[in-house]
Phi, psi and omega in degrees: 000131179287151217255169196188133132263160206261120179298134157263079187275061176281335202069007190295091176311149176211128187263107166222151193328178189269320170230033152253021183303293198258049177284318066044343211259146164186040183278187174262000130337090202304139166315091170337151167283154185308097194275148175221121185298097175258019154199133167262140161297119199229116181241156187260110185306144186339301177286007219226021210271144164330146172223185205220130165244161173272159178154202214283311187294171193197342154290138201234136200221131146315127181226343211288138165343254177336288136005287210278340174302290220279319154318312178306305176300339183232031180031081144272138189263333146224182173212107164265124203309174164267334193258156151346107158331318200248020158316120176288005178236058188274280198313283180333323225237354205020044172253068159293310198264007128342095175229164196234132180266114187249127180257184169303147131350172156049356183284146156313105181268324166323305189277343168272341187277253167019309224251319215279296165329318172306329187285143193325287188270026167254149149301329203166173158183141189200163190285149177264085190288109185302160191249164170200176210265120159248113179269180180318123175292157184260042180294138187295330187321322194291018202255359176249038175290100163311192168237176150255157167195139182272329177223013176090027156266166151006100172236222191243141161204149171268149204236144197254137201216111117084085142110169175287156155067003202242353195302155172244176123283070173228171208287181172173160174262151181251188156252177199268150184052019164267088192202175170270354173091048196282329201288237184026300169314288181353254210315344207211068170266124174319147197227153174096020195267169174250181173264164194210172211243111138258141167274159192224125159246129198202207170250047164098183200216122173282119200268348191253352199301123210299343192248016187201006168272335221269339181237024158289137175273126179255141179273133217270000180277336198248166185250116200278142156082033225219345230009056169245146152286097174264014166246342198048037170247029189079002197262152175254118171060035156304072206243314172251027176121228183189144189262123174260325174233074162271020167201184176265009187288115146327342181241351170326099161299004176074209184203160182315351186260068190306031212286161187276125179241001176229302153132007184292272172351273152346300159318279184312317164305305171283354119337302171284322159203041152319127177311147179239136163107352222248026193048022185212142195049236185272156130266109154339149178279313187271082182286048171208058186194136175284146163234119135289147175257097135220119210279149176245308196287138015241032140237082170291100155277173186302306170319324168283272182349291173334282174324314195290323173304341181294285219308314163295341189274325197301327217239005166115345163309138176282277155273132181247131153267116163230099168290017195245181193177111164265156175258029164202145188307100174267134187290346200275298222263339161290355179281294192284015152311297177305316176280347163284335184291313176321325206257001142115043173267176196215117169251124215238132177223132172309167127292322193123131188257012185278033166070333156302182184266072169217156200259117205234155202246176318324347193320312201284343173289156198290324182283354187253177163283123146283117168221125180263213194191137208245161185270170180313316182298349192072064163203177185249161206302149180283358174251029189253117155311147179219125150221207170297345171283279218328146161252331211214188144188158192223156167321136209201010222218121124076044186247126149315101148236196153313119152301099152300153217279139169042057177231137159228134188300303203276010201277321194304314174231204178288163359264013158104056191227084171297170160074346208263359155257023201267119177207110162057071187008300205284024190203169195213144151244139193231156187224149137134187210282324177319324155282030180237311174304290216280332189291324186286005184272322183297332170284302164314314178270024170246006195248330208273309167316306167282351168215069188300146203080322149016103202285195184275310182276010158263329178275345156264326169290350185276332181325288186325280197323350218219333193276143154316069189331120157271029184022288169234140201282326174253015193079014227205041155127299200010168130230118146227077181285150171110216172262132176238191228245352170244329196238029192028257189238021158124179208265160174272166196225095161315336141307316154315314198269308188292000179269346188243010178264160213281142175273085176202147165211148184235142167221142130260152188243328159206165358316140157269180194300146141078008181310158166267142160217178180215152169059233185243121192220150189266136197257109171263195197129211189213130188211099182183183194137147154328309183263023234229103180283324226155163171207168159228134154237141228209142174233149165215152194280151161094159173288313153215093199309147180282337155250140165226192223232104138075337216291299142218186178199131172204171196257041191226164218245160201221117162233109191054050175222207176245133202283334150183143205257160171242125184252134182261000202291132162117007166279143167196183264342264204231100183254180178200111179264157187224140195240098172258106180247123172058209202302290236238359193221112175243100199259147154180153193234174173229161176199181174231134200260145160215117222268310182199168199282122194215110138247115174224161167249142175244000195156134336325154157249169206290141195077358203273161180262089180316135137204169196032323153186141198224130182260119197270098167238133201176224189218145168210106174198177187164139175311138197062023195283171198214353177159161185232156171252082177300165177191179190202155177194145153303157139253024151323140165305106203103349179282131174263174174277143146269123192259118173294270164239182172225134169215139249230328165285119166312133169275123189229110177020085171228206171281143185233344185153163161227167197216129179265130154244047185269305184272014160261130178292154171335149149144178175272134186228177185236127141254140171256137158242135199228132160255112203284173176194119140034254192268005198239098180272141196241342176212145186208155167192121202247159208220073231276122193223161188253131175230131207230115148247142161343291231257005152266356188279135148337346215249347166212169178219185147244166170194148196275107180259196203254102184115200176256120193254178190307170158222047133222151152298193158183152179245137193219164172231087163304314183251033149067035153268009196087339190279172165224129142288150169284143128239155188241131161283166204221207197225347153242003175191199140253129183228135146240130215231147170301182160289336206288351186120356192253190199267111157291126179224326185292148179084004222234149145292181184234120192270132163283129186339133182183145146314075194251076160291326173301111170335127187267093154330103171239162202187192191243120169227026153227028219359077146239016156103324161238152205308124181239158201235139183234125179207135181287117175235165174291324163201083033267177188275138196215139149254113183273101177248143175266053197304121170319311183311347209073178170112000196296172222204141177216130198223113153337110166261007170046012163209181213243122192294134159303088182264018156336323205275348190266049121272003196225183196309187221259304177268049164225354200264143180295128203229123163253114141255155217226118143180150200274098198265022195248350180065037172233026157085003162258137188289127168259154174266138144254106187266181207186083188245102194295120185223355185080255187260355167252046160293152169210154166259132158252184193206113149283143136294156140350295176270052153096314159348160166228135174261326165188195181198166235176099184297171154057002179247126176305334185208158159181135206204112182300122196212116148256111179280321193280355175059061188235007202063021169212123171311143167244179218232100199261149194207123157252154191264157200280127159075355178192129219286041185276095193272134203224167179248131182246136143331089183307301199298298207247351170080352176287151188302130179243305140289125171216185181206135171252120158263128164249204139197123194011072185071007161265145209266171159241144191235119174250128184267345154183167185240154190209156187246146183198138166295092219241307166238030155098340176309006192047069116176156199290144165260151189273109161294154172193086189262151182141164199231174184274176151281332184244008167208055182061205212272136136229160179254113187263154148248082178257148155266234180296140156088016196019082160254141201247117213278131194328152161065043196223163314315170169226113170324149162288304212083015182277082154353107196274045160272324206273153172222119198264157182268177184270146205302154177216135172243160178190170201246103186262005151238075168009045188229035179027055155205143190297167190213143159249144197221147190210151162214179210206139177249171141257205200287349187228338173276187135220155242209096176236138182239136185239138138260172159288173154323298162279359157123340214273185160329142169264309149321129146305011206195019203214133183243152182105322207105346175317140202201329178177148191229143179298131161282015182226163186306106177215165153268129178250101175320206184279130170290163191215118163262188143168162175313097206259323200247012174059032161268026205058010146271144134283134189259151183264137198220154190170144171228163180265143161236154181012143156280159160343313176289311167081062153248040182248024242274309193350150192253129178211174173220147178242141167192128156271159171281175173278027171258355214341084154254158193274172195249133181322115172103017164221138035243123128344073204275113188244348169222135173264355183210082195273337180047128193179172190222316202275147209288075201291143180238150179258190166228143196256147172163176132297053236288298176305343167079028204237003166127298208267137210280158176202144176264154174218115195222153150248183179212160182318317133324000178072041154233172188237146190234161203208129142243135179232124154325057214295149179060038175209079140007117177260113187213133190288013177268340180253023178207042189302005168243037213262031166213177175296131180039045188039016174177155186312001214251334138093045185254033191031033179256148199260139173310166170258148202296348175280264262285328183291130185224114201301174187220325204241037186218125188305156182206157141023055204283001175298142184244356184311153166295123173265175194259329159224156158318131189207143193205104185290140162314128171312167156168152350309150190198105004307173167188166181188111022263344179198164173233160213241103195244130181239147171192146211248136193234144194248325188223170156264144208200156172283163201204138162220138186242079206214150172233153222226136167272184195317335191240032157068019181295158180271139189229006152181168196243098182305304212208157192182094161186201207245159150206151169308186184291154162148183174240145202221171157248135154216158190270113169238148209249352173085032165230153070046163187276350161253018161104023206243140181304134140252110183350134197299164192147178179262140192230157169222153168249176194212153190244087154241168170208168160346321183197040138176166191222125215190135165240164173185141200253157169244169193209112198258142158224154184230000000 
């Protein structure tokens, strides 16, 4: 007789530590080598949710500030989404934001699950822990193991013995009707049932086994072997489910072959639908029921589980069987619990087999059947776990199934007992809650059958109701009638739960999922019953819509015909119909309507002139459609197509792909868009584009320097020739390149080998007017002075600068600054070395000297508040708000202030001096937040006084780290306006006020003001003039998202309406993959007048752009550096300090003493005139001209200007450029404080 050990077969997966994992184990599963967990699990809060552009790039990297620390710091080697990129219901399903982390061998993982749970913006995060199988301990109790028997016959039992190899296989009896009462369905089987899905989430499923193929789920969508998704639903040749661990890679999307490698799966299956009748072997409970197969094994991670719980709710599963079991709540798998439950599934979980009072998951969620398990006597099994969860329980003990081909569960470990549950090769015995979990699934899906639509929680409750009282659960006296903690509310009896379920059934049977349709088409199904009032059916836009609509509704009953027809014509995407009969019963799909066949490119357009990078939109669909292609070719000789992307969902006027041409040469190219039926092109359309890159044009260049470079540049004319050099700091020097790109040494000093990442500082550090150089290095730590004069300087800093750190916020970056705080025309250096509570500032004389230094403070900013022409030297201390004013010589406190709010401390991220009210002197900026009430913002003045109508909430979540605000008055309506932006996971984010705390958009709550449209991180704002409109424009570049599924390096810049302005975003790398934070600078670099950019990039080049016909003049580019000027000392110029540039003037340069407003002239005239007028301050100045009946017919002039005398032109045309017509005109001069008109006379 074959020998046997006694199986705990719950399969109860479980996540447990790395070192209680196999304390509990005694399975027939040979034992893993001691797995140690290397990817973590992350979801990302709801709003923050990831998004996926199509494009060139295709690897996804951690960027988030924090996120990218931490990554570094526990070597994470990658990152993956959880679902399929091109699932179309990622958004819909919200596991978007789901990503999975893969580290190094040895990372602490625990302590990265831990770091990671902190952060602000995860939702959750947890280790992705392999599960493993638990069967019966081999403890001598169990050697008193029943059977089942439905009737008190003869059945299979293991009888366990002692020691290896010893096990026996032999009969024994039960009692009668400690069964779920399946015989009975037999005998007296419901007529009129449908077929219904179960998922088997397992180690697979043997799809050739003779007694279980004949009830493989095939999917009805798909083409097998075809590589096409002929379904859309992101899977390729899903036909019978899906292998989630086809590999041991944690991040593997897996592959179509769901075949069974342990033989558990198999086993669960055929419980639920072993073929019936078919003269061999087992029955099944449901024969009228499909197994989906999806497979974990043999790395069930938390992450696989997920997908696959997805993955039935997408496709059409009825019921899930999970015969697995973690010991702590993972939020990832209770999220797709929920979306599947929401999507009607009747979800079923083992309880567990360690015999105890413990609460083991999914079993413990509220949405699922918790079923433990009871034996032949009808009591419950002595390993079946129990609490307060449990609902139900079913036979779990010593059960007859499938054999999966060549698998023995038991063969593998101790205690080693091959061949012995193995009966009549093909079938197998197994015990434990795991088999208890598939009887109550198999019950559901024969209530399902017989009442198709049914909801889940009419079908658990009908279970309860129904299930059969276990009184006393071990045999041993009890009275515990109703419900208890071991046998919930008694074991269920499937025959009972079909007496109370409502004789109603709603199915639609087509369209089917995710089907394309058209036109007027008939939606057939099932609407009937014994019980049976009425039906409706109904469409809503979307997967899942807030409304629907109608189609029809009637009170007469529909079986497998047609339930009504929809005429569709003026529809076109992603619909979703819903089949409502009575109470309790719901059919519903989601599909996509397509009325007739559109491949268009809607953008670019023919002729258009490409650069850097086109996000490509338009339409692709068609009845039958199966995939689209995009493509691209020179029109060279000899040129092939190149492929942008391939997609399998129809697109309704989106995005169709992006496609980067930054790294393709000049020329004329074709995008082709081809839209499919499988092998059948049914539409196509090309698009003839110009593709132009900047950096082959005069107007820009790149050049390669030597290291990893700094990430701002900066520019000086050192040697006093006129000419301004770029210089770049490296990872190894200093380089300096001409404008034009080439390399500069004459004249130049000669920098020593060094680390110089710290942003290079220029200033006056002999007052003579020309440009002197400051730069930092790293080892040794060092402060470089370049004097134009001679004379250079080298001054010991004895620590070592984080240059680590311009990945991570703003106020954590190591700082170099100039300024001349003694008022005799020399700048002194101030270093600035970020340590958290040991941070310290030194403070130089100008020639190098050290004057002191300064522990312990988080910010410090040299200001004069007091208007004496001498800095005083402001300071906060780290993590608590002591803003205090300090004594440069002796470091003692002369002043101080504590900011709280209400006993919560402020954390100041940083300080800034800005002219606020107008007075010609700065007020002390001071931004940073509570832990309990976010981002706020101070103004204070002389004597740190906190200036009336100040502070103002951000509104920021102090989860969030915002860059720091910067002001200028960008509508020219002479009061500062500040802006700040700030990112999340996928996005970025830039916000303006007003003075006063309110919006600067009116229409914007909050501050909002403008957001990137492609996924990013947005580095430090910049304002200046980009498109010469006398405004300033907001300019910042981005780099990758959190994600990188973005990757390209770009600048971006809006207007103050913000809209973005033509020829942005600026693409200067296209795949630089970086976290730090690069800003480019702005000027007139080339000295031609005309505004020029300067950025590096993560690849090691310095990039030049110059902007021909936009004028550079710093009054209308009042942020065109980092902390507003090279000099980087975040103090803003004062509004006297500006001095216009791009506005005709005069040549009297005298101040005038009144507002004045000149006779035009010539006058009359045609074509044009000239109006001159005089401003004594600086004021907001509108200038307009108005005809006869005071209508307006342009505006001349609209900005802030200094004192002077100025001229403007009016050409006799209107604001769209259209002539205007002979007649009397009048023009009008206001400001603040005058106002003046006078006429003119145009004749033609």
């Amino acid at each position: 007789m074959p020998k046997i050990r006694f199986l705990f077969a719950l399969i109860s997966i479980t996540f447990l530590t790395q070192t209680t994992a196999f304390a509990i184990y005694q399975g027939g599963k040979p034992k893993r080598e001691s797995y140690k967990p290397t990817s973590l699990i992350v979801k990302f809060k709801d709003d923050r949710a990831p998004q996926v552009i199509t494009g060139k790039a295709g690897k996804t990297t951690i960027g988030l500030k924090s996120a990218a620390d931490l990554n570094s710091n526990y070597n994470v080697k990658k990152v993956s989404p959880l679902l399929l990129k091109k699932s179309n219901n990622t958004k819909a399903n919200n596991f978007g934001s789901v990503y999975l982390l893969e580290t190094a061998e040895g990372t602490d993982i625990e302590a990265l699950r831990d770091a990671y749970a902190q952060l602000p913006e995860v939702e959750y995060a947890e280790i992705n822990q392999i599960v493993e199988f638990h069967e019966l301990p081999d403890d001598s109790l169990y050697q008193y193991q029943w059977s089942l028997s439905n009737s008190g016959q003869l059945h299979y039992h293991v009888l366990r013995n002692y020691g290896n190899y010893n096990d026996e296989l032999v009969m024994l009896n039960g009692i009668d009707d400690a069964d779920i009462d399946v015989g009975e369905v037999y005998q007296n089987p419901p007529d009129r049932t449908v077929t219904v899905v179960a998922a088997i989430i397992d180690t697979g499923v043997d799809m050739d086994h003779p007694d279980l193929a004949a009830n493989i789920w095939i999917n009805p969508g798909e083409i097998p072997d075809n590589g096409i998704d002929d379904d859309h639903n992101g899977y390729i040749d899903d036909v019978n489910g899906w292998d989630y661990a086809a590999t041991l890679d944690p991040l593997d999307p897996g592959d179509n072959d769901p075949t069974d490698s342990y033989g558990h799966g198999t086993h669960c299956s055929g419980i639920i639908a072993g073929v019936t009748n078919n003269n061999i072997g087992i029955a099944g409970i449901a024969d009228n029921c499909r197994i989906m197969g999806l497979k974990f094994d043999p790395l069930p991670l938390t992450s696989r589980i997920a997908a696959a719980i997805i993955y039935a709710a997408d496709n059409g599963a009825d019921v899930v069987n999970m015969s697995f079991g973690f010991n702590y709540r993972s939020d990832l798998i209770e999220d797709a619990i929920e979306y599947a439950h929401n999507k009607g599934l009747v979800l079923c979980a083992s309880s567990g087999n360690d015999g105890t009072y413990n609460l083991v998951y999914p079993a413990g969620y509220e949405t699922t059947i918790t079923v433990g398990s009871s034996n032949d006597s009808d009591q419950v099994s002595t390993f079946s776990t129990y609490g307060d969860h449990i609902d139900l329980v079913a036979p779990g003990q010593s059960i007859l199934s499938l054999r999966a081909d060549k698998m023995d569960m038991y063969a593998g470990s101790y205690p080693y007992e091959p061949q012995v549950h193995i009966v009549d090769s093909f079938y197998y015995m197994a015990s434990g809650t795991s088999m208890s979990c598939p009887h109550v699934a198999g019950a559901a899906a024969v209530m399902r059958s017989v009442s198709p639509g049914l909801d889940p929680d009419r079908i658990k409750q009908i279970l309860i109701e129904s299930a059969d009282d276990i009184i006393d659960p071990f045999g041993v006296g009890w009275n515990l009638p109703g419900y208890d903690q071991y046998s919930g509310y008694g074991r269920v009896s499937l025959a009972q739960a079909l007496q109370l379920i409502p004789r109603i059934r709603a199915k639609i049977m087509s369209p089917g999922i995710n089907e394309i349709i058209s036109g007027e088409f008939d939606i057939t199904g099932i609407a009937d019953g014994d019980e049976f009032a009425g039906y409706t059916l109904s469409y809503g836009p979307g997967e899942i819509p807030e409304q629907w609509t109608e189609i029809f509704s009637s009170a007469d009953s529909v079986t497998e015909n047609i339930l009504a027809t929809w005429n569709t014509s003026g529809l076109s995407g992603r619909y979703s119909l819903r089949l409502d009969v009575g109470e309790f019963n719901v059919s519903q799909i989601s599909l996509f309507i397509a009325n007739d066949t559109q491949a268009v490119i809607a953008g670019p357009t023919g002729g258009q002139t490409i650069a850097n990078f086109a996000t490509i939109e338009g339409d692709a669909f068609a009845p039958g459609f199966s995939h689209a292609v995009m493509e691209y070719k020179s029109d060279t000789v000899g040129a092939v197509w190149e492929l942008i992307d391939t997609f399998s969902v129809p697109v309704f006027r989106g995005i169709l792909g992006g496609w980067f041409v930054e790294d393709l040469d000049e020329g004329n190219y074709d995008i082709r868009l081809m839209v499919y039926s499988y092998d059948t092109l049914l539409a196509a359309d090309t698009v003839s584009v110009t593709v132009q890159s900047i950096f082959s044009t005069d107007r820009a260049w790149k050049a390669e320097v030597d290291g990893y470079p700094t990430i701002i540049p900066t520019y000086c004319d050192f040697d006093n020739d006129g000419i301004n050099e770029i210089l770049v700091g490296t990872s190894s020097s200093i380089m300096a390149f001409n404008p034009d790109g080439t390399v500069k040494t004459d004249g130049m000093p000669v920098f020593p080998r060094n680390n110089y990442m710290m942003p290079i500082a220029i200033g006056n550090l002999d007052d003579d007017g020309i440009d002197d150089i400051v730069a930092v290095g790293y080892d040794p730590p060092k402060v470089y002075c370049y004097r134009s004069s001679g004379g250079n300087s080298e001054s010991y800093l004895g620590i070592f600068p984080p240059i680590g750190n311009f990945y991570r916020t703003e106020n954590e970056f190591p700082k170099l600054m100039l300024k001349d705080i003694d008022g005799d025309g020399r700048d002194e250096i101030h270093v600035f070395i970020y340590s958290g509570s040991l941070s310290e500032t030194f403070l130089f004389e100008s020639n190098g000297e050290l004057i002191n230094s300064f522990d312990y403070f988080s910010e410090s900013l040299p200001l004069d508040l007091d208007g004496d022409g001498i800095d005083e030297l402001y300071a906060v201390n780290s993590g608590f708000g002591l803003i205090r004013q300090i004594d440069y010589n002796s470091g003692l406190t002369i002043d101080s202030l504590l900011i709280d709010m209400n006993g919560s401390n402020f954390k100041c991220t940083g300080m800034a001096g800005y002219d606020i009210d107008n007075d010609d002197r700065h007020e002390l900026i001071i931004h940073g937040y509570y832990d309990d009430f976010g981002y706020w913002i101070y103004a204070f003045e002389d004597g740190l006084n906190l200036m009336e109508g100040w502070p103002h909430d951000m509104g920021i979540d102090d989860y969030v780290v915002p860059t720091e605000p910067i002001f200028a008055d960008i509508d020219n309506d002479n009061e500062a306006e500040y802006l700040t932006t700030f990112f999340d996971i996928t996005s970025s984010y830039v916000l303006a006020w007003n003075l006063d705390g309110s919006s600067f958009l009116p229409s914007s709550p909050n501050g909002s003001f403008a957001i990137t449209p492609e996924p990013s991180v947005l580095n430090m704002l910049l304002l200046a003039d980009m498109n010469g409109d006398d405004s300033p424009d907001i300019v910042a570049c981005a780099d990758n998202d959190i994600f990188n599924s973005y990757e390209p390096q770009r600048i971006y810049a809006w207007d103050t309406q913000a809209r973005l302005l033509d020829g942005f975003p600026l693409i200067v790398s296209p795949e630089p993959y970086t976290s730090d934070r690069f800003t480019p600078a702005i000027g007139d670099i080339d000295s031609d007048g005309f505004i020029d950019m300067i950025i590096t990039t993560p690849d090691s080049f310095q990039v030049f752009v110059n902007f021909p016909g936009v004028t550079f003049d710093a009054c209308t580019s009042p942020v065109p550096f980092w902390r507003y000027s090279r000099k980087m000392n975040n103090t803003a110029p004062l509004p006297s300090e500006c001095n216009s540039t791009d506005v005709a003037e005069s040549e009297d340069r005298l101040i005038p003493e009144l507002f004045y407003l000149s006779p035009n002239h010539p006058n009359p005239f045609n074509p044009s005139t000239t109006i001159e007028y005089s401003i004594p301050q600086r004021t907001h100045v509108t200038l307009s001209i108005y005809n006869i009946l005071g209508e307006k017919i342009k505006t001349l002039v609209d900005r802030t200007l200094t004192a002077g005398n100025y001229s403007a032109v009016w050409d006799g045309k209107n604001e769209s450029g259209r002539a205007a017509a002979s007649g009397i005109y009048l023009y009008q001069i206001r400001t603040a404080e005058f106002s003046e008109s006078r006429k003119m006379l145009l004749v033609k």
